[in-house]
FIVO-627332 format. One line per field, with one value per atom (N, C-alpha, C, CB): residue number from 0; residue in three letters; atom name; x, y, z. Coordinates in Angstrom, 2 decimals. Each point is the difference from the previous one (the first is absolute). Glycine has a CB too. Example, Ala and Ser with C-alpha at 12.3 -4.5 7.8 and 13.67 -1.06 7.14 Angstrom:
# FIVO-627332
i = 0:0:0:0:1:1:1:1
aa = ALA:ALA:ALA:ALA:SER:SER:SER:SER
at = N:CA:C:CB:N:CA:C:CB
x = 13.19:-0.89:0.90:-1.89:1.54:0.82:-0.77:1.18
y = -5.69:1.19:1.20:-1.17:2.22:1.19:1.09:-0.63
z = 7.80:0.00:0.00:1.25:-1.97:0.06:0.73:-2.15
# end
This chain:
# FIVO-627332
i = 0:0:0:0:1:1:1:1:2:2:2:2:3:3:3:3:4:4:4:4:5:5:5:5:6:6:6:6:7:7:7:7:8:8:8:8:9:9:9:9:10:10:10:10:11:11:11:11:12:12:12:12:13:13:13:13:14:14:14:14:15:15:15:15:16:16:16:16:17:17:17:17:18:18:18:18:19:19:19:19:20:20:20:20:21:21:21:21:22:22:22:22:23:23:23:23:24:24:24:24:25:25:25:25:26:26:26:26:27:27:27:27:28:28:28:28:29:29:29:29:30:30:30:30:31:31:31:31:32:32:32:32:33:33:33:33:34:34:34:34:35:35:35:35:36:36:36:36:37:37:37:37:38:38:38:38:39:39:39:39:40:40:40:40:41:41:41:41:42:42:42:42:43:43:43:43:44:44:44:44:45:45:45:45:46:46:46:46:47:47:47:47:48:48:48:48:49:49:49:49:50:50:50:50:51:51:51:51:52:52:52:52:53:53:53:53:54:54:54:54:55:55:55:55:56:56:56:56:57:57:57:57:58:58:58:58:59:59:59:59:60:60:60:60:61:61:61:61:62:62:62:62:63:63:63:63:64:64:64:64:65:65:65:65:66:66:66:66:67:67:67:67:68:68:68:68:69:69:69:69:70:70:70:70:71:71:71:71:72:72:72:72:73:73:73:73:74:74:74:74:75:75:75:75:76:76:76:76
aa = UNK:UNK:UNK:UNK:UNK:UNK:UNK:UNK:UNK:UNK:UNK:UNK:UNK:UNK:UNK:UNK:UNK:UNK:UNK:UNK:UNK:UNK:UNK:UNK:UNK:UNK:UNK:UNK:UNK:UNK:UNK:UNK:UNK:UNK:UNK:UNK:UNK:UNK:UNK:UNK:UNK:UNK:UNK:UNK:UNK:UNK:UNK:UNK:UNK:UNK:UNK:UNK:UNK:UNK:UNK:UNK:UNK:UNK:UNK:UNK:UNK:UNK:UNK:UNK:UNK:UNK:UNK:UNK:UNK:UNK:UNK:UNK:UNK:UNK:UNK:UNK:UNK:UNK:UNK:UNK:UNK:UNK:UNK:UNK:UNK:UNK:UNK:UNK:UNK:UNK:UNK:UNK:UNK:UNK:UNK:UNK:UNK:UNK:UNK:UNK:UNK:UNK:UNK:UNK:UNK:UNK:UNK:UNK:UNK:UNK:UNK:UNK:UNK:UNK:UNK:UNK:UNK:UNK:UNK:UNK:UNK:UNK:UNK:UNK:UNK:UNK:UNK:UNK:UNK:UNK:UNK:UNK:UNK:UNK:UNK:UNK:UNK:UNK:UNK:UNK:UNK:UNK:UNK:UNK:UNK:UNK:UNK:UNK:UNK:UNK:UNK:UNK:UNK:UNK:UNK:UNK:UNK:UNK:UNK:UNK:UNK:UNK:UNK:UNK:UNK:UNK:UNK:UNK:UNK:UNK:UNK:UNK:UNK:UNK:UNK:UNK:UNK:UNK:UNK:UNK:UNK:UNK:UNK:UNK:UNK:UNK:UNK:UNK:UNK:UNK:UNK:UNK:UNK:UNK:UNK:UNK:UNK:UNK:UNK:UNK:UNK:UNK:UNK:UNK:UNK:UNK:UNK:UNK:UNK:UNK:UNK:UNK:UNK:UNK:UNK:UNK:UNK:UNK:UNK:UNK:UNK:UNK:UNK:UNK:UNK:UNK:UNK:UNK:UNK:UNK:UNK:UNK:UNK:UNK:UNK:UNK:UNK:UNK:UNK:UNK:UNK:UNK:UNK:UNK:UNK:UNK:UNK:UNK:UNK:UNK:UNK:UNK:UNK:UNK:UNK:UNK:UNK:UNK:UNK:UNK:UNK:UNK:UNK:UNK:UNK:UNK:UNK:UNK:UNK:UNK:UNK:UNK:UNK:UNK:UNK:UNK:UNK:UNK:UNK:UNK:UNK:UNK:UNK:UNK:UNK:UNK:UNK:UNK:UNK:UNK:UNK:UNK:UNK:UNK:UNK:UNK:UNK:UNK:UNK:UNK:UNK:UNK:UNK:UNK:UNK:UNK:UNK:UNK
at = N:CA:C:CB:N:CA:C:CB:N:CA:C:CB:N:CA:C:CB:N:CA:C:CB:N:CA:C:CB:N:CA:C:CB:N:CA:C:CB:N:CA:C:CB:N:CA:C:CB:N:CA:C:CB:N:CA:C:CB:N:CA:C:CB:N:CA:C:CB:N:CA:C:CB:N:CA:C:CB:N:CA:C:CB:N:CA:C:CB:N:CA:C:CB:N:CA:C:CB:N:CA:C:CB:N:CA:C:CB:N:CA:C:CB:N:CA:C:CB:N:CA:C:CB:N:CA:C:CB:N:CA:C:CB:N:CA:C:CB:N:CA:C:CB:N:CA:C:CB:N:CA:C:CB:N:CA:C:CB:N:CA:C:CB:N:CA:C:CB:N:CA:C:CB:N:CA:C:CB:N:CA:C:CB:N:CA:C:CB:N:CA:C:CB:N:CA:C:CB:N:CA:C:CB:N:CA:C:CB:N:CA:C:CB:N:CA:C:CB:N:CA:C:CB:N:CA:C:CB:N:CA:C:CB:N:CA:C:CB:N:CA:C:CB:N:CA:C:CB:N:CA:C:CB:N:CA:C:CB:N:CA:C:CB:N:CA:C:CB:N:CA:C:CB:N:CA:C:CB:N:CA:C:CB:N:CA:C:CB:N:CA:C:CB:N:CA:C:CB:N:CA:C:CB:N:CA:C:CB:N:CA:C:CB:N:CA:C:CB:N:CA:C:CB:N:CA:C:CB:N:CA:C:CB:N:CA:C:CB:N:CA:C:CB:N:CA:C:CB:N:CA:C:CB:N:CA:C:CB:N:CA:C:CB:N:CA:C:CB:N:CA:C:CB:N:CA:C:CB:N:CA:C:CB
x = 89.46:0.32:0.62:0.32:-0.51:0.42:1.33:-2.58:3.01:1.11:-0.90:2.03:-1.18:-0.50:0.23:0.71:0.34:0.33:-1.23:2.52:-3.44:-1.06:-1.04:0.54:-0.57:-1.45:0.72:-0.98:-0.57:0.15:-0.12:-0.58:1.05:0.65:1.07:-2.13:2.32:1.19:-0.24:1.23:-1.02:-0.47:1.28:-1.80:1.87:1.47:-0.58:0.50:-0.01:1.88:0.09:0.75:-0.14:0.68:0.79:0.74:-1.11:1.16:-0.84:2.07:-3.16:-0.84:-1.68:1.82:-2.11:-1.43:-0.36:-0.44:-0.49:-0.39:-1.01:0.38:-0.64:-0.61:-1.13:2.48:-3.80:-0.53:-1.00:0.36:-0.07:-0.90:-0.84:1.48:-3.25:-1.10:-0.13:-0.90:0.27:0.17:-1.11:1.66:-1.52:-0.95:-0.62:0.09:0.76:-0.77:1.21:-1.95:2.35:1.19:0.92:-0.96:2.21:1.65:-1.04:3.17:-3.11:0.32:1.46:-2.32:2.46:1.09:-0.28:0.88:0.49:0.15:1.44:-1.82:1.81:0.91:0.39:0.59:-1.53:0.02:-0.08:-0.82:1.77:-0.63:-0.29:0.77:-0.51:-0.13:-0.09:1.88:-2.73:-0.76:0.69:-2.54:3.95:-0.01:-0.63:1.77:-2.88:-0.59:0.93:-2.39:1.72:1.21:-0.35:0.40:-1.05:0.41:1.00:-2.54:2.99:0.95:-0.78:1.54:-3.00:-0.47:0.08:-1.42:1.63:0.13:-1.16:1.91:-2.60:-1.02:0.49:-1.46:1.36:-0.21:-0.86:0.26:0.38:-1.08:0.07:0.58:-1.79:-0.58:-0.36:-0.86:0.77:-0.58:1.08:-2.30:2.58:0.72:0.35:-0.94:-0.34:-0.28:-0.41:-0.62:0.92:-0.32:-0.50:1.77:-2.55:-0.32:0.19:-2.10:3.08:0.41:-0.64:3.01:-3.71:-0.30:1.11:-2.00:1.81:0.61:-0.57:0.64:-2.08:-0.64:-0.48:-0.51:1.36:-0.21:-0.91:1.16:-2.60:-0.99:-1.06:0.89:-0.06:-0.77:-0.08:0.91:-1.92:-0.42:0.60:-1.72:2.24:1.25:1.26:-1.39:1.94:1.22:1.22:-1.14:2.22:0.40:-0.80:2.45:-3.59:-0.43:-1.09:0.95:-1.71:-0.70:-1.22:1.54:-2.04:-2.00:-0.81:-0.06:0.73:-0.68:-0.66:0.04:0.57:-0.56:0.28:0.15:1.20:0.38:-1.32:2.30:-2.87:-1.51:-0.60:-0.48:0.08:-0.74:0.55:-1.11:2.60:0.32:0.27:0.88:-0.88:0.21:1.08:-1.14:1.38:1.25:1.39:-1.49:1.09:1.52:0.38:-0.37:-0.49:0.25:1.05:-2.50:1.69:0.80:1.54:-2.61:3.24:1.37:0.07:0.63
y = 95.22:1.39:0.52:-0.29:1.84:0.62:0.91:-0.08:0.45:1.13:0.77:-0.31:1.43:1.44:0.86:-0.10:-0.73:0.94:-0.08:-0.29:-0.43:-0.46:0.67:-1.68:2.35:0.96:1.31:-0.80:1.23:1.60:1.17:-0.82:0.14:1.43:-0.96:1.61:-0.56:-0.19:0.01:1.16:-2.06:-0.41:0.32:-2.09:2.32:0.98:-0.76:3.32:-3.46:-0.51:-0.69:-0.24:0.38:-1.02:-1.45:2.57:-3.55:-0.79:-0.99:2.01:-1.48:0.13:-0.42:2.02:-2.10:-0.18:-1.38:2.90:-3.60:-1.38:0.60:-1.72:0.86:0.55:-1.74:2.49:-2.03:-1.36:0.17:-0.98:0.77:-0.05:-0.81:0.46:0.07:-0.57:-0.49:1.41:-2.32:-0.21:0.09:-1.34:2.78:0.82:1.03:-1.44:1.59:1.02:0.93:-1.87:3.05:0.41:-0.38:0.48:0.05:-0.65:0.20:1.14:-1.68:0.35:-0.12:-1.02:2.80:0.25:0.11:0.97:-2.10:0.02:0.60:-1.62:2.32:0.72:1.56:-2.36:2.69:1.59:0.90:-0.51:1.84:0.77:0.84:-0.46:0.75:1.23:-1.38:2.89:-2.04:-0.38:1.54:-1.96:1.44:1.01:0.04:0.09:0.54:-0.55:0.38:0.14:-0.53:0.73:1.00:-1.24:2.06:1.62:0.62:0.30:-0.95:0.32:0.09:1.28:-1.11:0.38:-1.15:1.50:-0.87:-1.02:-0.10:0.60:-2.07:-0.04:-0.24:-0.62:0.53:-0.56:-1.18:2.19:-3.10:-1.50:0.27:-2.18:1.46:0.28:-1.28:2.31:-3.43:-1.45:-0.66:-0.42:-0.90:-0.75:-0.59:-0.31:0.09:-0.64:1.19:-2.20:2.22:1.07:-0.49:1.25:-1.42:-0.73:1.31:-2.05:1.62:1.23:-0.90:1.31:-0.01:-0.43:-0.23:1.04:-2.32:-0.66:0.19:-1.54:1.77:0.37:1.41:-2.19:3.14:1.24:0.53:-0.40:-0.06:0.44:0.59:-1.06:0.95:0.41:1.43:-1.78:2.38:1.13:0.77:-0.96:0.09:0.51:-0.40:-0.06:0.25:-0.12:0.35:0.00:-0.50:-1.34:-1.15:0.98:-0.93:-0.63:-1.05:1.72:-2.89:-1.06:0.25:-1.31:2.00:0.03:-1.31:2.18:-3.10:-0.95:-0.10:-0.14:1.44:-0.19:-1.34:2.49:-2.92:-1.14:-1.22:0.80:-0.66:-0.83:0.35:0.54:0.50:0.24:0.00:1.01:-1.46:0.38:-1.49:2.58:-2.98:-1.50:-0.50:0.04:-1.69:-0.54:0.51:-2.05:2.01:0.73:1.24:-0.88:1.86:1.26:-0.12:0.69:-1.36:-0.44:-0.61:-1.02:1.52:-0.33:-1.28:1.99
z = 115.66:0.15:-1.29:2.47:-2.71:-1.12:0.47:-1.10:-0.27:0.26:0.15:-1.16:1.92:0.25:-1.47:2.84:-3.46:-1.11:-0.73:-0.16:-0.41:-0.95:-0.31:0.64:1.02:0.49:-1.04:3.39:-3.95:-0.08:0.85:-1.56:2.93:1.22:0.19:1.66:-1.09:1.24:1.62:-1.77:2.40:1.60:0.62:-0.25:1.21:0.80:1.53:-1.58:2.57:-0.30:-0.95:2.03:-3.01:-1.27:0.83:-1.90:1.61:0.58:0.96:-0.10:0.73:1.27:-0.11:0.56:-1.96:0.10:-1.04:0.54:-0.02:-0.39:-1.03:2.32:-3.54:-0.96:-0.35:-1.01:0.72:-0.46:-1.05:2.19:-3.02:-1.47:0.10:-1.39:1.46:-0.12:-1.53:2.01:-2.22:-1.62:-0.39:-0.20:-1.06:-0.16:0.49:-0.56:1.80:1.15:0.46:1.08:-0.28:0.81:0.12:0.77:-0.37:0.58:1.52:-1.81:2.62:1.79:0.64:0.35:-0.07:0.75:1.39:-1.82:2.64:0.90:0.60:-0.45:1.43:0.53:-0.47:0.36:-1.49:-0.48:0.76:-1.51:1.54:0.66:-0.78:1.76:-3.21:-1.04:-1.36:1.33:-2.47:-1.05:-0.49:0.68:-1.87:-1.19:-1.41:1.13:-1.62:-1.17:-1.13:0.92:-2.32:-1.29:0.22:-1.91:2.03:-0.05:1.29:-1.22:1.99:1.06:1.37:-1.70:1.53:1.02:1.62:-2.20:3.11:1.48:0.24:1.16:-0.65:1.05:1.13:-1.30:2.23:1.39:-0.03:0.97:-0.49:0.34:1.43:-1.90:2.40:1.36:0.36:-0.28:-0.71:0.94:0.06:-0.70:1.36:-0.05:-1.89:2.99:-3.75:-0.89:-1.25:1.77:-2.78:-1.24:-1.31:0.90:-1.32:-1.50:-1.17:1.11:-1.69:-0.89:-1.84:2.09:-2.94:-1.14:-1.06:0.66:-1.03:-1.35:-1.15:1.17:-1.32:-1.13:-0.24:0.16:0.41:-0.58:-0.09:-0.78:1.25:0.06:0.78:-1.10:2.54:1.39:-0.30:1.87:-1.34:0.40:1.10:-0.87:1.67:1.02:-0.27:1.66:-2.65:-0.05:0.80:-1.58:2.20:-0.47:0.86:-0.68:1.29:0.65:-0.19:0.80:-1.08:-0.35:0.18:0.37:-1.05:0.24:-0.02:-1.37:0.46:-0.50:-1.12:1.76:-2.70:-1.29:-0.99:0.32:-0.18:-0.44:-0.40:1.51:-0.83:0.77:-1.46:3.28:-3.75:-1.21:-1.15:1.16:-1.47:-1.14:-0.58:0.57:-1.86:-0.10:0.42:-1.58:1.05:0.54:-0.72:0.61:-2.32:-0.59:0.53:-2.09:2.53:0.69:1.32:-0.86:1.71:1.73:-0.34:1.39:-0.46:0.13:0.27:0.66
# end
């Protein structure tokens, strides 16, 4: 498991959510109920489970498209 601090959001309840770094791939947050990105903005999480992007490159941001998948290995987190 990862810090919550590491991610580039913020997962709320603070204190409250299990974090797991795919290697090379997403953090998966468990127990989120809100996703703050850097620009301040709130999501709402809705599953039990959230794959939030580490490589900055999803098309849904802050959320895991799976672009990671196409970009090389020095690129992927």
């Amino acid at each position: 498991m990862s810090d919550p601090a590491d991610l580039p959001v913020q997962a709320l309840p603070a204190g409250s959510v299990e974090v797991t770094e795919c290697p090379g791939g997403p953090a998966l947050l468990r127990g989120a109920t809100h996703v703050v990105d850097a620009a301040g903005e709130t999501h709402p999480v809705t599953r039990p489970v959230v794959a939030v992007c580490r490589c900055e490159s999803s098309g849904r941001l802050p959320w895991c498209d799976g672009t990671h998948k196409l970009l090389g290995a020095p690129s992927r987190p």
